[in-house]
C-alpha positions as a printed NumPy array, in Angstrom:
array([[-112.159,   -0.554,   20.577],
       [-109.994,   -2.558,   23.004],
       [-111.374,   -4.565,   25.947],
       [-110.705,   -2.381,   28.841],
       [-112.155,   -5.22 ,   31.434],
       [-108.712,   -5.955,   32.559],
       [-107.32 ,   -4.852,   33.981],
       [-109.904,   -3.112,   35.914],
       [-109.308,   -0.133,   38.139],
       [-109.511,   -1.562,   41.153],
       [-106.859,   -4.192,   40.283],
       [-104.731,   -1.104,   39.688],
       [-105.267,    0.752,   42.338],
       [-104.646,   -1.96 ,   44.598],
       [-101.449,   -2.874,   43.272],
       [-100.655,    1.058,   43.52 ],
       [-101.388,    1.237,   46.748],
       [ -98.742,   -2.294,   47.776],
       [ -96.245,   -0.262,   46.159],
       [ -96.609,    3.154,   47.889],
       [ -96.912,    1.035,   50.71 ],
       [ -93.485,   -0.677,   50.298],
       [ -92.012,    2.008,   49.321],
       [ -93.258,    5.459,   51.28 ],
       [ -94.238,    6.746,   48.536],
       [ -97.009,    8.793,   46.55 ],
       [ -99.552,    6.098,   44.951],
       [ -99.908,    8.919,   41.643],
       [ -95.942,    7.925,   41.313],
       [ -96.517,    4.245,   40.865],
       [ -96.608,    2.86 ,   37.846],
       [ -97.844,   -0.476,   36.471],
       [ -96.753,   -2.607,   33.946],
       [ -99.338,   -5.12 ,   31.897],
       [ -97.761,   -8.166,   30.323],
       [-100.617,  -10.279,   28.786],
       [-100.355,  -14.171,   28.595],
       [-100.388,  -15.591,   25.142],
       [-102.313,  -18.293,   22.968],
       [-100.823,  -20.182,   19.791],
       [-104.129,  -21.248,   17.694],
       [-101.452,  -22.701,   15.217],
       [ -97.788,  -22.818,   14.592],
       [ -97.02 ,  -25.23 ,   17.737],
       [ -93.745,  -26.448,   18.487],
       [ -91.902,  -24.662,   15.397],
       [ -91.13 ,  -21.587,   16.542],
       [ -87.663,  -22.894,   17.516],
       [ -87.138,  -24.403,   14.096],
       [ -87.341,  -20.964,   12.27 ],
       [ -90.998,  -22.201,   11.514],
       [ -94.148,  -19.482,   10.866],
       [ -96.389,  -19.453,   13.745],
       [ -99.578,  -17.168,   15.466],
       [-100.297,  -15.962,   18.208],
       [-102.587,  -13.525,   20.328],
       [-102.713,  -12.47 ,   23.885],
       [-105.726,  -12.82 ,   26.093],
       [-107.022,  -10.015,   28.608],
       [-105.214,  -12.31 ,   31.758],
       [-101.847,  -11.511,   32.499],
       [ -99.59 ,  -10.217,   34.433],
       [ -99.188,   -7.051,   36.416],
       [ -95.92 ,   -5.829,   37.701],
       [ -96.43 ,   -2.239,   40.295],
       [ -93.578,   -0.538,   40.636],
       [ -91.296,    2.99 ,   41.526],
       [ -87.754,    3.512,   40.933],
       [ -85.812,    2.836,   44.299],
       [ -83.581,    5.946,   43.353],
       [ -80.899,    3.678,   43.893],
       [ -79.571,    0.599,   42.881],
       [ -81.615,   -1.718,   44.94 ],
       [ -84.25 ,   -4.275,   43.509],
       [ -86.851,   -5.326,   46.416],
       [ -89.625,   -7.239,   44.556],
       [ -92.95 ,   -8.954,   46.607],
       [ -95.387,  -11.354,   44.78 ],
       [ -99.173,  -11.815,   45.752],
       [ -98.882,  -15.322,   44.749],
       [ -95.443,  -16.261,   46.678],
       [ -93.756,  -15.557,   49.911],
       [ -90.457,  -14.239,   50.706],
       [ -88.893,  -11.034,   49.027],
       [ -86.671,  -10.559,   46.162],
       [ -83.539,   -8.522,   46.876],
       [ -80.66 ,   -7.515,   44.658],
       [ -78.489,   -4.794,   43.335],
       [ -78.418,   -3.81 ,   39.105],
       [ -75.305,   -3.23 ,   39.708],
       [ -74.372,   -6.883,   40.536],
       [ -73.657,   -8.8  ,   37.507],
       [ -75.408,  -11.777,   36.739],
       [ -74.667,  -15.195,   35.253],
       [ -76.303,  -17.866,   33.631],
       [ -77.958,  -20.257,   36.253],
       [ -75.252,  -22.702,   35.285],
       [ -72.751,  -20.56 ,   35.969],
       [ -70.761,  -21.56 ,   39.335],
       [ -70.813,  -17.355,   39.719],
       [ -74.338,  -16.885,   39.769],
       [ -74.912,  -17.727,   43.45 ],
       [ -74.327,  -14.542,   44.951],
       [ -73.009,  -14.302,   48.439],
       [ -76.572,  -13.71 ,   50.434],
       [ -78.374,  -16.288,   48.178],
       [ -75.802,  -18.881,   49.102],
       [ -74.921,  -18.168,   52.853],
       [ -79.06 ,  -17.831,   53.715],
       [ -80.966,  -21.16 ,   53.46 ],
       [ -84.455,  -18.734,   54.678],
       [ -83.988,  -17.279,   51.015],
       [ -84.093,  -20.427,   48.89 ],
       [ -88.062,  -20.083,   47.979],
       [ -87.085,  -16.212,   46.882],
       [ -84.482,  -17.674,   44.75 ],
       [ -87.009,  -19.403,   42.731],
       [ -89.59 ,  -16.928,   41.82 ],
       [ -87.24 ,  -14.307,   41.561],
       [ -85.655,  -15.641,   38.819],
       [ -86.756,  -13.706,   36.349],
       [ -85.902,  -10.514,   37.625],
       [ -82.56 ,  -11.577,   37.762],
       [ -82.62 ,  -12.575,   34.188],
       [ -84.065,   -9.726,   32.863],
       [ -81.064,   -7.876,   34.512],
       [ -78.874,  -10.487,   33.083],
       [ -80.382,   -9.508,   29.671],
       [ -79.97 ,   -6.065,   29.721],
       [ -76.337,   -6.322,   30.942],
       [ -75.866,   -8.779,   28.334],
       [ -76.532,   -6.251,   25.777],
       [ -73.963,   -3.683,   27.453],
       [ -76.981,   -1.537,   29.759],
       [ -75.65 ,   -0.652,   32.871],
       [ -78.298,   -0.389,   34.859],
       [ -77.591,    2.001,   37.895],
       [ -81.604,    2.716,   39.11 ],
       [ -83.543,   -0.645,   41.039],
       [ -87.38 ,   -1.026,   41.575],
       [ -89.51 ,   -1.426,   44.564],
       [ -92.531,   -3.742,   42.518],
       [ -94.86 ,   -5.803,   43.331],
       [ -95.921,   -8.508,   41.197],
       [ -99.424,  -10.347,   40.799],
       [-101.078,  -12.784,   38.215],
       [-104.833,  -13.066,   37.146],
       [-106.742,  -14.269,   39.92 ],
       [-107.065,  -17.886,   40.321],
       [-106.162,  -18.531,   36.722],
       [-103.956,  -21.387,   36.095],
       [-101.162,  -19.896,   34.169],
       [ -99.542,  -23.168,   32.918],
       [ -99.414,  -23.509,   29.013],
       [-100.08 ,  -19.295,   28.937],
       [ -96.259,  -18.883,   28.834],
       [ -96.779,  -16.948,   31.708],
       [ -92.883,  -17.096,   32.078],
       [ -92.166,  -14.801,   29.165],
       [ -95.35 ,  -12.748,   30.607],
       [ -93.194,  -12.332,   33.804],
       [ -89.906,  -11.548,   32.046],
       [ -90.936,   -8.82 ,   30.026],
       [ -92.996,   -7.094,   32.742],
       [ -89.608,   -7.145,   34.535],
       [ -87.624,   -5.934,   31.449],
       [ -90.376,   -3.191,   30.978],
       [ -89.928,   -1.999,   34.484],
       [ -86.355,   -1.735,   34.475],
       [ -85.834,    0.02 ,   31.041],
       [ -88.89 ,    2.411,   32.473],
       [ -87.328,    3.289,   35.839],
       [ -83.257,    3.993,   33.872],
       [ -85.353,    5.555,   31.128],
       [ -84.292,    3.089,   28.18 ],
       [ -85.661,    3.562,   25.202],
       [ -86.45 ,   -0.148,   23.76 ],
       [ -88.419,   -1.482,   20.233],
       [ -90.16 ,   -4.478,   20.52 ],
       [ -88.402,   -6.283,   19.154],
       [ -85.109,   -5.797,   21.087],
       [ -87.32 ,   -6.69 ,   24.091],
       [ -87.993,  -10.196,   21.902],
       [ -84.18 ,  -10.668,   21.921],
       [ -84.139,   -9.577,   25.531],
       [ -86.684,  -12.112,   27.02 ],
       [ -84.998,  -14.842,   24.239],
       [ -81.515,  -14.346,   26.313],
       [ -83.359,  -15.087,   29.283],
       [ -84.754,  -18.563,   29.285],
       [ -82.388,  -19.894,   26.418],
       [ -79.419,  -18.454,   27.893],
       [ -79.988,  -17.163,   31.408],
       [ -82.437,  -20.432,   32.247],
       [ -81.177,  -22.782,   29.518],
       [ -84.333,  -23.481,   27.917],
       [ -84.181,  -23.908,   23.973],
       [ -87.521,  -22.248,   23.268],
       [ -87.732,  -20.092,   20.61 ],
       [ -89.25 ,  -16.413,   20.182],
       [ -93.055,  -16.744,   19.742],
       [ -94.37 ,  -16.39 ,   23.236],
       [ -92.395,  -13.32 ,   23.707],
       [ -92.912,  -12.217,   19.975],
       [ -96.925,  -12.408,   20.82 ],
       [ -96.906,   -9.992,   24.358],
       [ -94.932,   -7.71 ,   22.473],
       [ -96.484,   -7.201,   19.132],
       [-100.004,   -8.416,   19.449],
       [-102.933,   -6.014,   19.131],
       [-106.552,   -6.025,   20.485],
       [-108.187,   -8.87 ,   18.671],
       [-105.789,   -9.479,   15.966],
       [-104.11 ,  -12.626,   14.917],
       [-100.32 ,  -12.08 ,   15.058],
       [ -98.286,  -13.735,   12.485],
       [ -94.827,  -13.887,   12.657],
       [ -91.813,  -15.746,   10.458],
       [ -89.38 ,  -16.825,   13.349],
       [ -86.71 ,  -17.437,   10.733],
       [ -86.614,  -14.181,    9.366],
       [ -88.308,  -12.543,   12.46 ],
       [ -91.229,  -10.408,   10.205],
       [ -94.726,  -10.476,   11.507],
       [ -98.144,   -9.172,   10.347],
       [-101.053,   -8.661,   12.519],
       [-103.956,   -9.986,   10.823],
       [-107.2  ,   -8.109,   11.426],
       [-110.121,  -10.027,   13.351],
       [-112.909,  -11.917,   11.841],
       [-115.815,  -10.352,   10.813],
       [-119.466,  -12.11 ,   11.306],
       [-122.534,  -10.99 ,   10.532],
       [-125.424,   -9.977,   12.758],
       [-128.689,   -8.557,   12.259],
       [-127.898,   -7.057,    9.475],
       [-124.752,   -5.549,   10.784],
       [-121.207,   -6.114,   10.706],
       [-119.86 ,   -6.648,   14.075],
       [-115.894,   -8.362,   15.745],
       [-116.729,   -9.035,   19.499],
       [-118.958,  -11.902,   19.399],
       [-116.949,  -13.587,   16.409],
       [-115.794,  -16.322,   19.425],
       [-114.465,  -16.356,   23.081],
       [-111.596,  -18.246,   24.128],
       [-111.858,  -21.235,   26.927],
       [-108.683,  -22.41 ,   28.762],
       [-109.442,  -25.506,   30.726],
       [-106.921,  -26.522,   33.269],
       [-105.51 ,  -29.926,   33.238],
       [-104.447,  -29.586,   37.084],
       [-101.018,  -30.224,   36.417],
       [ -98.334,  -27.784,   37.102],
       [ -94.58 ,  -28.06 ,   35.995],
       [ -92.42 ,  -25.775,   34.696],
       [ -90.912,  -26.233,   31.221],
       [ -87.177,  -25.478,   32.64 ],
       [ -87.634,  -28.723,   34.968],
       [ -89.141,  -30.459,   32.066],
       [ -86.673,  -32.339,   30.567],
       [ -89.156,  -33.534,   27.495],
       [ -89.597,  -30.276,   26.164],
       [ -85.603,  -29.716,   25.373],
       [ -85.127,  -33.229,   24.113],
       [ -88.233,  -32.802,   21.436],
       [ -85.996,  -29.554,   20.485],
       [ -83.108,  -31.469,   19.599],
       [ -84.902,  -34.247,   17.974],
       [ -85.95 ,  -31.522,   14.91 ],
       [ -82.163,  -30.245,   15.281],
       [ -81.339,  -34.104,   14.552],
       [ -83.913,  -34.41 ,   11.409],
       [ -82.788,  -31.181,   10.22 ],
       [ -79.464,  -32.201,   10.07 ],
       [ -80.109,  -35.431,    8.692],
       [ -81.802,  -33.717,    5.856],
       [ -79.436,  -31.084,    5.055],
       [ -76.696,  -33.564,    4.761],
       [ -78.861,  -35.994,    1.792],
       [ -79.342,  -32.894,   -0.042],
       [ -75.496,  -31.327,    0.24 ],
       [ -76.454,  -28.369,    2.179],
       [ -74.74 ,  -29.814,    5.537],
       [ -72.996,  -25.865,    5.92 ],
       [ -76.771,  -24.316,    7.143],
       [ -77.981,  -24.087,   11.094],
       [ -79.361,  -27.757,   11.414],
       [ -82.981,  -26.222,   11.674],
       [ -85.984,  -26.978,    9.817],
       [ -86.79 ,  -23.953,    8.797],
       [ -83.631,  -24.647,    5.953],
       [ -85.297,  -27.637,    4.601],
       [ -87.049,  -27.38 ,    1.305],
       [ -90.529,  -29.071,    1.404],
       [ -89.323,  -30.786,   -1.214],
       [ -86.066,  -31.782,   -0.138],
       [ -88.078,  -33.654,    3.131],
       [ -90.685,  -35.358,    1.22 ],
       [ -87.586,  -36.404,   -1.199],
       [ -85.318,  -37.67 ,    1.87 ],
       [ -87.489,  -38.439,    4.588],
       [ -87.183,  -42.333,    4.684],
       [ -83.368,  -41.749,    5.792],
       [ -84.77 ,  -40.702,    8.61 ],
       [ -85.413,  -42.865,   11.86 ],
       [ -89.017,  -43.346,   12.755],
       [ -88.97 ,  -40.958,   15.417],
       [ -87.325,  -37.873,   13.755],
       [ -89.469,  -38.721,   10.581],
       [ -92.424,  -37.642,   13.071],
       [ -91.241,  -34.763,   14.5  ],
       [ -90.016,  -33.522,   10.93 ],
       [ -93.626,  -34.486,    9.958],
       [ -94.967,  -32.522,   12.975],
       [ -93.091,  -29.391,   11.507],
       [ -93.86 ,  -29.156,    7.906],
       [ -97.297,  -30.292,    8.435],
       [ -98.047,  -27.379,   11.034],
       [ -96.253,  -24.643,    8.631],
       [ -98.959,  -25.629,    6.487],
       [-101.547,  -25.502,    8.57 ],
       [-100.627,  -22.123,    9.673],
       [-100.785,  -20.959,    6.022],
       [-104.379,  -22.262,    5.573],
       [-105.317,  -20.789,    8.918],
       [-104.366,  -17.426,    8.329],
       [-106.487,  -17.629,    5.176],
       [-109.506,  -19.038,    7.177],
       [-109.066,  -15.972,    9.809],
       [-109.147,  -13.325,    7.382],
       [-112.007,  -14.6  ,    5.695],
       [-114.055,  -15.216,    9.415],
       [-114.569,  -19.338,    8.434],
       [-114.17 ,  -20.016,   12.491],
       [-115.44 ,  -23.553,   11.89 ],
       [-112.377,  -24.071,    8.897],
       [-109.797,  -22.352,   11.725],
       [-111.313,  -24.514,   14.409],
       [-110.674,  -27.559,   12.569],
       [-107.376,  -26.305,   11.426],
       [-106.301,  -26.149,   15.242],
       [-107.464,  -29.434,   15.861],
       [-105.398,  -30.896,   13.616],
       [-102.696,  -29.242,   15.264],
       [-103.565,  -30.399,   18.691],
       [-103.584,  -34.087,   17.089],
       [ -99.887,  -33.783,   15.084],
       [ -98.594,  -32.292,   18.596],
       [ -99.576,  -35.51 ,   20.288],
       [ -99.345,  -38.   ,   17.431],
       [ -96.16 ,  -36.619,   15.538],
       [ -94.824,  -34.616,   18.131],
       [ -95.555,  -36.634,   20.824],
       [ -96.39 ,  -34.661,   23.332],
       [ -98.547,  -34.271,   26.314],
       [ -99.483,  -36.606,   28.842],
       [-102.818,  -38.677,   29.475],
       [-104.613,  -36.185,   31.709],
       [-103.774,  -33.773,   28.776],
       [-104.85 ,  -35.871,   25.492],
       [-108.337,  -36.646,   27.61 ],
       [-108.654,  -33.081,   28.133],
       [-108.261,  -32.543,   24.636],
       [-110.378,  -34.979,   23.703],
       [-113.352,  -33.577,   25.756],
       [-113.032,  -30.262,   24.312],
       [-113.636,  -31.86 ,   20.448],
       [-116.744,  -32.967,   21.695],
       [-117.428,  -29.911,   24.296],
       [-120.95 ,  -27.753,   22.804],
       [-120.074,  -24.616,   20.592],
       [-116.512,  -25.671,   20.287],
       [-114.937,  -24.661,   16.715],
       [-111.618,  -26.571,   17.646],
       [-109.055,  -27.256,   20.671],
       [-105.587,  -28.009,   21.249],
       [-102.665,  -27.846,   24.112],
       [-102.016,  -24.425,   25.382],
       [ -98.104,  -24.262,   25.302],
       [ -95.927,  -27.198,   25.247],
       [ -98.692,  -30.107,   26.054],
       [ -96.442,  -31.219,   28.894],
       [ -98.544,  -29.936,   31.7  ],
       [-100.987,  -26.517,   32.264],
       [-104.164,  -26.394,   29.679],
       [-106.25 ,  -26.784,   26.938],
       [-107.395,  -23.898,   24.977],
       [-110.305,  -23.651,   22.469],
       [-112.146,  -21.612,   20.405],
       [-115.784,  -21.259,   20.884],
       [-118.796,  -19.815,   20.197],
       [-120.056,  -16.88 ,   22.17 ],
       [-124.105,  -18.193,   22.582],
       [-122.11 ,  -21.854,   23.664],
       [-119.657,  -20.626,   26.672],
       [-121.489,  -21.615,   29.961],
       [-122.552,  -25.023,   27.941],
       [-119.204,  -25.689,   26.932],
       [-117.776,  -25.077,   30.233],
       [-120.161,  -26.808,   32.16 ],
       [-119.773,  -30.074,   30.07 ],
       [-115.33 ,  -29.927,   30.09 ],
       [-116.046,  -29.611,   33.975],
       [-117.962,  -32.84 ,   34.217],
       [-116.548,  -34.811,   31.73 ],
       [-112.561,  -34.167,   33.302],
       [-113.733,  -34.768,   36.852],
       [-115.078,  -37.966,   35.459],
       [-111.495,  -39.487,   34.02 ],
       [-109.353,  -37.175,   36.614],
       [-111.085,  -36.841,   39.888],
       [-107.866,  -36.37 ,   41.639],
       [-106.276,  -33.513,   39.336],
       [-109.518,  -32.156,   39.006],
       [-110.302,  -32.063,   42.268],
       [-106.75 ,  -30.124,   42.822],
       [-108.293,  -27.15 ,   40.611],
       [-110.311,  -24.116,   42.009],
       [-113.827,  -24.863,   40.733],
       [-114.221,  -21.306,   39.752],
       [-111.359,  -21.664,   37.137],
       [-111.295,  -24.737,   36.093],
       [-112.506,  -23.422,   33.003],
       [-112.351,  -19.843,   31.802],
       [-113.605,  -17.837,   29.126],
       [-111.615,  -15.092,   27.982],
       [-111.14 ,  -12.196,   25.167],
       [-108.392,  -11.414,   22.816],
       [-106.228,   -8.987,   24.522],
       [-103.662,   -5.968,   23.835],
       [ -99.811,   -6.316,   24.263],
       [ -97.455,   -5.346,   26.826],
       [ -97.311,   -1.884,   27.815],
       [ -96.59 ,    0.293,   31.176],
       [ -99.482,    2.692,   32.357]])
């Protein structure tokens, strides 16, 4: 049975009640989408080479309120950010670097600049739908809200955000959408709406994840499998809740990846090795990806490579691998072999991958050691956001108690930046998106 703690009924009700407030209407008539955030135990920084990766959602997220405006207007408010979002679905969007996408009010009002930021993704998810020929002709009057306190950075709480808005709109012009169109929806988003070169695994995750299960999915070939959740044995009885809980301990550092220009540049790096590769072994004609190198062909022609594209190609093969092995550890309930797994993940990212920063690698570091921990590694790209490790149930207060201490020790600045009451969370597997 799912874990119905979030979220909880007075979250909902609340955000009913902004909504009917906004909008004079009935708070029975608003409804509420739940977009989960997202973990990768294994499979990091592949997912845009066509690599295999996995992924599960937590029970944090994001909730999006909302009626339809029974017209075309979009008026959006945030808990988390001030100003309001206002547009029409009728208006067509453009790609951010698009001289046409500054519409008349965005560019003529300075006062609207901060709504132009988080609003973003409304926009895009618009963008997306047109994109695929939707013509939208019924807005939303939403209101949007994040887990409380909970540093979202390295939660890809920017897909989270995207499909709640995509799931609102196709709900309010009654659109019918699979799952996985809403993958290629979010996808059109930040690669082509926001110009980030991500690939399909954060959405892939909100979408198809189920309570508790590990989702596996082939990004070249876009199949996935949920794997069920480990089994352990108690008292004589089989029980799934207390296999583990999941810790997310903030670094304090907050960028977004679309400002980041490391994360795009580590993208093209594997395009480079790919390429490289494909050409020794007279298969130039395929996408310069990794996912259309042969094992064999990279152990066979790796030396041509330059020092740093040898890594990254390292990076890749080695975590396809480790993915493989993992899944096998899962289904079998060896936490301690999937721990480790993921910490050799978390070690390629930063050694063969390079990346991450110095308040990151130390938080990673203190985790290895943390009490109860069965491994840790970056939460999302490594750039900024958090660490996220698996641990046991009987070891959660220890664990966080000693990742507290230990970070304020090294960072007492970035760690003083971070509400003491998240620093470090536990959480539970969660379910995927859905609108209730």
């Amino acid at each position: 049975m799912a874990d119905l703690s979030w979220p909880s009924e007075s979250e909902l009700d609340g955000i009913r009640k902004k909504v009917a407030e906004m909008s004079g209407r009935g708070v029975e008539e608003v409804r509420v989408v739940v977009s989960p955030y997202r973990i990768c135990p294994l499979g990091a920084h592949i997912d845009h080479q066509g690599g295999t990766v996995t992924a599960m959602t937590i029970n944090k997220g994001i909730l999006l309120g909302f009626v339809p405006s029974n017209d075309s207007q979009v008026i959006i408010r945030s808990g988390q950010f001030k100003g309001e979002v206002m547009f029409r679905v009728d208006d067509i969007q453009f790609p951010k670097d698009n001289p046409n996408s500054l519409d008349k009010d965005h560019a003529n009002n300075s006062a609207k600049k901060e709504e132009c930021n988080w609003g973003t993704y409304a926009r895009g998810a618009l963008y997306a739908l047109q994109r695929k020929g939707n013509h939208l002709r019924q807005g939303i009057t939403g209101y949007l809200c994040g887990s409380d306190g909970l540093d979202s950075s390295g939660l890809s709480s920017s897909a989270a955000v995207g499909v709640a808005y995509l799931l609102a709109l196709e709900t309010a012009n009654n659109l019918t959408v699979l799952p996985e169109e809403n993958i290629e929806y979010d996808r059109l988003i930040e690669n082509e709406y926001l110009g980030l070169k991500n690939g399909i695994l954060d959405q892939s995750a909100i979408l198809l994840s189920r309570y508790g299960c590990l989702t596996c999915m082939n990004c070249k070939t876009k199949e996935h499998k949920l794997i069920n959740p480990p089994k352990v044995q108690s008292n004589l009885k089989t029980e799934t809740k207390k296999a583990y809980k999941i810790l997310l301990a903030s670094s304090g550092l907050k960028q977004a990846l679309t400002t980041n220009p490391g994360y795009n540049r580590r993208v093209t790096e594997c395009q480079e090795a790919a390429k490289v590769l494909l050409v020794s072994s007279g298969k130039e004609g395929l996408d310069p990806l990794l996912c259309n190198v042969e094992p064999e062909v990279y152990t066979a022609h790796k030396s041509k490579l330059e020092a740093h594209l040898a890594r990254r190609a390292e990076h890749y093969f080695s975590e396809n691998m480790r993915v493989l092995k993992g899944l096998e550890a899962w289904a079998s309930g060896h936490l301690e072999d999937f721990g480790q797994l993921i910490s050799a993940s978390g070690l390629s990212s930063i050694q063969n991958y390079e990346s991450g920063c110095e308040p990151m690698k130390q938080l990673y570091e203190i985790l290895l050691k943390a009490p109860g921990v069965f491994g840790a590694r970056f939460s999302g790209a490594g750039f900024r956001g958090c660490c996220l490790a698996f641990v046991d149930p009987d070891y959660t207060t220890e664990a966080a108690s000693y990742v507290k201490t230990e970070y304020s020790k090294l960072q007492p600045v970035l760690a003083s930046q971070t509400n003491p009451a998240t620093a470090v969370v536990i959480c539970d597997a969660g379910d995927c998106a859905r609108v209730i």
